[in-house]
C-alpha positions as CSV (number, residue, x, y, z in Angstrom):
1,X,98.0,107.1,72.4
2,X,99.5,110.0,74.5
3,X,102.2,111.0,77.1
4,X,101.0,107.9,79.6
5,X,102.7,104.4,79.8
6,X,98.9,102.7,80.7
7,X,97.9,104.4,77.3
8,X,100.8,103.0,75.4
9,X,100.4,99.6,77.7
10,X,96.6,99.2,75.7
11,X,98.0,100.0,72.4
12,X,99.7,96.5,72.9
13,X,97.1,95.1,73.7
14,X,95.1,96.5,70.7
15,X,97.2,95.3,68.0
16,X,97.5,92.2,70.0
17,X,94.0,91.9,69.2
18,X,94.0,92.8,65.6
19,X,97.0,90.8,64.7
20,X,95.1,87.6,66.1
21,X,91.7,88.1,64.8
22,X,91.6,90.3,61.6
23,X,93.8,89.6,58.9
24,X,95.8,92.8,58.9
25,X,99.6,93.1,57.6
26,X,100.5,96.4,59.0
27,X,99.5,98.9,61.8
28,X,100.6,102.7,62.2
29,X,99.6,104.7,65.1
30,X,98.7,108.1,65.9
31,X,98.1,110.4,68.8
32,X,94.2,110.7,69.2
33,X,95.0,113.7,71.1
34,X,97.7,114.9,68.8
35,X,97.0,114.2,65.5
36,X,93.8,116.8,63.4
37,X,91.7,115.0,61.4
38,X,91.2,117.3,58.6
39,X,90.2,117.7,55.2
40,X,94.1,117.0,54.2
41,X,94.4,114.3,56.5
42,X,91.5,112.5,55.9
43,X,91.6,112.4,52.4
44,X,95.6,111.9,51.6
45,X,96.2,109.7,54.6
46,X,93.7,107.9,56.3
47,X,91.1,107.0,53.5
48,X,94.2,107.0,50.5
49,X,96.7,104.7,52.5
50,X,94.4,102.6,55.2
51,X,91.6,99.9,55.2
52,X,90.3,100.5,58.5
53,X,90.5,103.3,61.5
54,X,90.6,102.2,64.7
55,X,89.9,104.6,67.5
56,X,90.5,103.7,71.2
57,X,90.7,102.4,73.6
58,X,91.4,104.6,76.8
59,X,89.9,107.2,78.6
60,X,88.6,109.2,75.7
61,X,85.4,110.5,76.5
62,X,86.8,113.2,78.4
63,X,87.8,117.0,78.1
64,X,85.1,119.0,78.3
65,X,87.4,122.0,76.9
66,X,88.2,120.2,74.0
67,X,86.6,121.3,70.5
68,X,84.5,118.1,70.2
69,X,83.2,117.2,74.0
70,X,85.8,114.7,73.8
71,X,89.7,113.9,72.0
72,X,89.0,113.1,68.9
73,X,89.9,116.1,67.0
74,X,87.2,115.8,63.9
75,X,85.0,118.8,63.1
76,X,81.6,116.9,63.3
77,X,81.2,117.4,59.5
78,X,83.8,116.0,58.6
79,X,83.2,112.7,60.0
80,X,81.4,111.2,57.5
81,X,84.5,112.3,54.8
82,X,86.1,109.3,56.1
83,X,85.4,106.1,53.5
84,X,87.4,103.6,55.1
85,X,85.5,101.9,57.7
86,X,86.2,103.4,61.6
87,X,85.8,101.5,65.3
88,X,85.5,103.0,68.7
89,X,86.9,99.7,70.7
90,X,87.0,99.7,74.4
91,X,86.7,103.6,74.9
92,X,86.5,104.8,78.8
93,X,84.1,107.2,79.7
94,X,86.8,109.0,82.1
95,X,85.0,112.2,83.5
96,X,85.4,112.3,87.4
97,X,82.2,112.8,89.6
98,X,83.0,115.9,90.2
99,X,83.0,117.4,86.3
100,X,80.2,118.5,84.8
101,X,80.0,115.4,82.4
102,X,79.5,115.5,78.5
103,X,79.2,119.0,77.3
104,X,76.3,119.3,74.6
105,X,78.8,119.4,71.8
106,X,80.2,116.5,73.1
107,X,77.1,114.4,73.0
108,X,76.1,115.3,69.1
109,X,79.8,114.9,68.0
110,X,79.6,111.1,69.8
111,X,76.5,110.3,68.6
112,X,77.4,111.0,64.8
113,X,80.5,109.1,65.5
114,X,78.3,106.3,66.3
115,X,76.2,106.9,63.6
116,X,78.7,106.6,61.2
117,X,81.2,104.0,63.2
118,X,81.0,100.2,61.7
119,X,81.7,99.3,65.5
120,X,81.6,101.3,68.6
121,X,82.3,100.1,72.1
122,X,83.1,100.9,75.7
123,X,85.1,99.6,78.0
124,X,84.4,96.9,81.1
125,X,84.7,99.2,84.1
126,X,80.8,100.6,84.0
127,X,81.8,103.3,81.2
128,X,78.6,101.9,79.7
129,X,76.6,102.9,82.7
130,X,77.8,106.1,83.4
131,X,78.2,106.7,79.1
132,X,74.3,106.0,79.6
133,X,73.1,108.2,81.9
134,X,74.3,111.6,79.1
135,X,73.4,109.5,76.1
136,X,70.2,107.5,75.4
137,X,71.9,105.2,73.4
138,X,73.0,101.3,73.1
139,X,76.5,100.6,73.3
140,X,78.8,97.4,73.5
141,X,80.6,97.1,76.3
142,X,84.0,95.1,75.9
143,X,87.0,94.0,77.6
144,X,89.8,97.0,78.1
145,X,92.2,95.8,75.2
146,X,95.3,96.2,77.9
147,X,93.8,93.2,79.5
148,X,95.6,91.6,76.2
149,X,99.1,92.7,76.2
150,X,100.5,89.4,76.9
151,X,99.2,87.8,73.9
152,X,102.1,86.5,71.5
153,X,104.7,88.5,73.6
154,X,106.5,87.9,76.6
155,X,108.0,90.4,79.0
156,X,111.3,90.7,81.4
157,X,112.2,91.9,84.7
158,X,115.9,91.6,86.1
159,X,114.5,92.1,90.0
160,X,115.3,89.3,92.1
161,X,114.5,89.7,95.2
162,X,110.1,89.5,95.7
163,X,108.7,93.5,95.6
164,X,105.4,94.9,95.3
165,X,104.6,97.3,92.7
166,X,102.8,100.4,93.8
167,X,100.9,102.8,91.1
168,X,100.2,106.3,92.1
169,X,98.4,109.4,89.9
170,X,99.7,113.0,90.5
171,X,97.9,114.4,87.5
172,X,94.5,116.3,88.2
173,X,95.0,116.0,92.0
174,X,92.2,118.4,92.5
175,X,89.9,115.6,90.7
176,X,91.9,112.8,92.6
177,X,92.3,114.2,96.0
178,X,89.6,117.1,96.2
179,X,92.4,119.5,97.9
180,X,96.7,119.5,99.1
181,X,95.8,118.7,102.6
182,X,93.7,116.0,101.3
183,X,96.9,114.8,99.4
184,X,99.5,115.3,102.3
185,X,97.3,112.9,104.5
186,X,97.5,110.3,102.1
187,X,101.1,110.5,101.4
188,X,101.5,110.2,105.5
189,X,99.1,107.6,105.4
190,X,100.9,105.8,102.2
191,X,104.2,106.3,104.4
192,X,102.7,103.9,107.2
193,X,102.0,101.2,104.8
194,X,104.8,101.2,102.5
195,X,107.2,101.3,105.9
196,X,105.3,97.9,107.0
197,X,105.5,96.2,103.5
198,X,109.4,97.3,103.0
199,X,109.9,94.7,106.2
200,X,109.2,92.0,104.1
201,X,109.3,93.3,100.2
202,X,111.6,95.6,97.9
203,X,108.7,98.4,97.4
204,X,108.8,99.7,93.8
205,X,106.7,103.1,92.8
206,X,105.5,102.6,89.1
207,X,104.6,106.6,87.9
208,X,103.1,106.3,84.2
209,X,102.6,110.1,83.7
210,X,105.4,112.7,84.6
211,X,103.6,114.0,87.3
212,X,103.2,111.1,89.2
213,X,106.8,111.3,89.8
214,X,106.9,113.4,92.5
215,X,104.4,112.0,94.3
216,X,106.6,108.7,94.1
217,X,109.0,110.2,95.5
218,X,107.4,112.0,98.4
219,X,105.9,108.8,99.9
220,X,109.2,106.9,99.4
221,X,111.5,109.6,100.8
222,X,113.9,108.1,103.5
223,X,112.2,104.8,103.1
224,X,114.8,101.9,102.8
225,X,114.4,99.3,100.4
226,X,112.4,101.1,97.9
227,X,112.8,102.9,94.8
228,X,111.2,105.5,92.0
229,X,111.4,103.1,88.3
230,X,113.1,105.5,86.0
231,X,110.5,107.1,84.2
232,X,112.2,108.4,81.2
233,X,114.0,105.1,80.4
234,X,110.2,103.3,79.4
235,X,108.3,106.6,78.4
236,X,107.4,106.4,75.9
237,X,108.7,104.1,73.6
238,X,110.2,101.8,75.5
239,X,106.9,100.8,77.3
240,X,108.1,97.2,76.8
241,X,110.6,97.1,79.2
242,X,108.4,97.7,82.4
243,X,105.7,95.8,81.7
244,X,107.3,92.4,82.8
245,X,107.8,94.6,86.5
246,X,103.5,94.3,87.0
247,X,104.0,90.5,85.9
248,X,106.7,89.7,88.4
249,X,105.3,91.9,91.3
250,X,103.9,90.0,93.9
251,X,100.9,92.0,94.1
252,X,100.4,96.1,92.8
253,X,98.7,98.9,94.8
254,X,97.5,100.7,91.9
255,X,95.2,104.3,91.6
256,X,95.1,104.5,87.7
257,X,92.7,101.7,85.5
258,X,95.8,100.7,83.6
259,X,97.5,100.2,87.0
260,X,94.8,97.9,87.8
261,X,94.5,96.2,84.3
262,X,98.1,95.6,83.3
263,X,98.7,93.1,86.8
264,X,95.3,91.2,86.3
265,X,96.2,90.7,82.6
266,X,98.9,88.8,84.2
267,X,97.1,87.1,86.5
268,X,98.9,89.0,89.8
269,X,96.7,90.7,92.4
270,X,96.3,94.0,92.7
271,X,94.5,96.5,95.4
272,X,93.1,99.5,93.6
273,X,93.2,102.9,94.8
274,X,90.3,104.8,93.8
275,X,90.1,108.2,93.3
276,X,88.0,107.7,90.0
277,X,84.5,105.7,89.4
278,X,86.1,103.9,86.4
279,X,88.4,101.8,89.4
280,X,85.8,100.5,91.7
281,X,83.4,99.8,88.6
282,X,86.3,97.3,86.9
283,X,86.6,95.6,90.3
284,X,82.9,95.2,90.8
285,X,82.7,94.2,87.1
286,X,85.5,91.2,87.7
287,X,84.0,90.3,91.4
288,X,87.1,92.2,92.6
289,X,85.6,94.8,94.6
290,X,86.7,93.3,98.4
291,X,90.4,94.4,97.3
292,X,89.1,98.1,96.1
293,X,89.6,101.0,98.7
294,X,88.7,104.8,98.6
295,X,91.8,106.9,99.3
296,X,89.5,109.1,101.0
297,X,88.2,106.7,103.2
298,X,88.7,107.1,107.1
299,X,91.8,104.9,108.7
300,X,93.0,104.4,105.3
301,X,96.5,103.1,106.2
302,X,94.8,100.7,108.5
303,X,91.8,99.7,106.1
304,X,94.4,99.1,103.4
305,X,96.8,97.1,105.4
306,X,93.6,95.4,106.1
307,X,93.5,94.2,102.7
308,X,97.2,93.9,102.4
309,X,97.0,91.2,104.9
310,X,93.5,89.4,103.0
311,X,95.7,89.3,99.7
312,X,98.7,87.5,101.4
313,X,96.5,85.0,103.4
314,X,94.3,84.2,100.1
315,X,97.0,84.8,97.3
316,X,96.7,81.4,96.0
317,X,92.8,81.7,95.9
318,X,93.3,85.5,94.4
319,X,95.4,84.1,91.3
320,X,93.6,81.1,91.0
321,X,90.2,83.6,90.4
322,X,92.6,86.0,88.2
323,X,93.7,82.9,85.7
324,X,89.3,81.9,85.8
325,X,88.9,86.1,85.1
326,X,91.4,86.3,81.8
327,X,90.1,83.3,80.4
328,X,86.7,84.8,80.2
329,X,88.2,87.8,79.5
330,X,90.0,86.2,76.6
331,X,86.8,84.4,75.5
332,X,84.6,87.7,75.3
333,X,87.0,90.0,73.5
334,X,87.3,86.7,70.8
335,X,83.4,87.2,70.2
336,X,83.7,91.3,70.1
337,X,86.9,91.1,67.8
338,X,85.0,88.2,65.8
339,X,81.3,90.9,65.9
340,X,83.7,93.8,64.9
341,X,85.2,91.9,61.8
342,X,81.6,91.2,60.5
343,X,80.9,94.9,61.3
344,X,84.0,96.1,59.0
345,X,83.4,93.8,56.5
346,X,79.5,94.9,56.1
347,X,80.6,98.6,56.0
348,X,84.1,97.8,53.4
C-alpha cells in the first residue's frame, strides 16, 4: 500500500480474497514502499508473529532508482531469511514505454523472489507479456485483486442526481503526456467534453494521488455542474467512503488501471484513458478495447465523445458484458486463490 486511493482500493480487494478462501483470522498491512525488510524485521516481526507474507498487488515492478529494480525493500540475501511462506499476487509490471525497463539488479532480485516465493503472480492487463520480454521466465497471470472489493462489503454514495465519474493522473506527466504543451491540449480538449456531458450529467473529477488534483481542477475551472471529490476526506484511510461514487456513476472516464478496475468490479462502464500500456492491455484482456482511447490521439475530444455516445446507445449491452466479465473474473481468481493455498500449504 502507498499514498494512492487505487492502491488502497486493491488492498480491499486482497483481503476480500484471503478472508474468503484461506482460513485466516487476522491481517496487518504494511507499506511495500515504506516499510525495510531487514534482519530486525524479518526475524522479530514477520517470521516471529505471521503465518504467511503476502506481497502485492499493484504496480510494483517499477522504480528503476530503487535499491532492488523494484519496491520491495529486501537486500537480495536476505530473502531467503524469511521462513514463513511469501506470495507475489497480482503484481503489475508498471514501467512506461518510454523507461528503460528492468534494471539488471532488478531482474536477479525478482528472480530469487520467485525462486524462493510459494506463489508468484502478475496481474491481467498483459504485465505477463511485457514482465516476459526482460525475464525468461513462467509466471501466473491473475485477476487484479481490486476487481474484488465488493465481495462481503457494500458501499454508499449520497449523490442523487445521475453523474459520471472522471479519473485523471497528474503524477509523472512527462511519462503520461510526453511534455506541458502536450498536457495543456488535453486539458482544452478534456474542457470540450466535460462541457457537453455537464448538459446532461453532474460531472465529478475522482484524483487518487495528490497531484492529480490540480489537474482536476484545471479541466473543471468555470465549468457548471461539476466538482473536485475532496481528496483528503478518503485519503487514505477512509478509502471506503468513495468507492460507492465508481459504483453509482453512470459510467467513469478513467486514465489510471485502478480507475478502470474499481467501475468494472461494479459492473459500470468505463472509457479508459491511456497514457500507460498496462490500460489498453486490461481492455484488450476483457474484450473492452472499442471503449479504450490514447490521450495522444488526434481529434481526441471528438474521438472520445465518439465513444461517449457508443457507451450511452449500448449501455445496457456494456453492463450486461461487465456482469458476464466479473463472473469469470470471480471464477478464475477462485482457482488462483484455491492454486495459492496448495502452494502455502506445500511450502508451511
Amino acid at each position: 500500500m502507498n499514498h494512492n486511493l487505487g492502491d488502497y482500493a486493491l488492498g480491499v480487494g486482497v483481503k476480500n480474497l484471503l478472508r474468503r478462501y484461506l482460513p485466516v483470522e487476522l491481517i496487518a498491512d504494511t507499506n511495500l514502499q515504506g516499510q525495510v525488510f531487514d534482519e530486525y524485521f524479518i526475524d522479530n516481526v514477520v517470521n516471529n508473529k505471521y503465518d504467511l507474507l503476502v506481497i502485492g498487488g499493484g504496480g510494483i515492478i517499477h522504480g528503476a532508482h530503487w535499491p532492488n529494480g523494484w519496491f520491495w525493500l529486501i537486500k537480495e540475501r536476505l530473502i531467503e531469511r524469511i521462513k514463513i511462506p511469501f506470495v507475489v499476487y497480482g503484481a503489475g509490471y508498471n514501467y512506461f514505454e518510454c523507461e528503460q525497463g528492468i534494471p539488471e539488479i532488478g531482474k536477479q532480485h525478482l528472480l530469487q523472489t520467485i525462486k524462493h516465493s510459494a506463489f508468484f503472480s502478475l496481474r491481467n492487463d498483459e504485465s505477463v507479456t511485457r514482465f516476459s520480454k526482460q525475464l525468461s521466465v513462467d509466471v501466473k497471470e491473475v485477476p487484479d485483486p481490486g476487481f474484488h472489493i465488493n465481495m462481503d462489503r457494500s458501499y454508499e454514495c449520497d449523490e442523487s442526481e445521475p453523474f459520471v465519474l472522471i479519473q485523471l493522473a497528474n503524477d509523472k506527466p512527462e511519462h503520461r503526456f510526453g511534455n506541458s504543451e502536450a498536457q495543456s491540449l488535453f486539458v482544452n480538449e478534456m474542457r470540450i467534453v466535460i462541457e457537453k456531458l455537464v448538459k446532461s450529467y453532474k460531472v465529478i473529477l475522482a484524483p487518487h494521488v495528490y497531484d492529480d488534483i490540480e489537474l482536476s481542477e484545471k479541466v473543471t475551472q468555470g465549468i457548471a455542474n461539476t466538482e473536485v471529490w475532496p481528496f483528503s476526506d478518503y485519503a487514505f484511510d477512509h478509502i471506503e467512503d468513495c468507492l460507492g461514487f465508481y459504483q453509482k456513476a453512470k459510467f467513469v472516464l478513467a486514465m489510471r488501471g485502478h480507475g478502470q478496475i474499481v467501475p468494472i468490479a461494479f459492473d459500470t462502464p468505463v472509457i479508459a484513458l491511456e497514457n500507460h500500456p498496462k490500460h489498453g492491455g486490461l481492455m484488450r484482456k476483457l474484450d473492452l478495447y472499442d471503449y479504450s482511447l490514447a490521450i495522444n490521439s488526434e481529434q481526441f475530444s471528438e474521438q472520445l465523445w465518439q465513444k461517449v455516445s457508443m457507451l450511452e446507445e449500448n449501455y445496457d449491452e456494456y453492463v450486461r458484458k461487465l456482469r458476464s466479465i466479473n463472473d469469470t473474473l470471480g471464477d478464475w481468481s477462485r482457482h488462483s486463490m484455491e492454486e495459492l493455498h496448495r502452494a502455502v500449504a506445500a511450502k508451511a
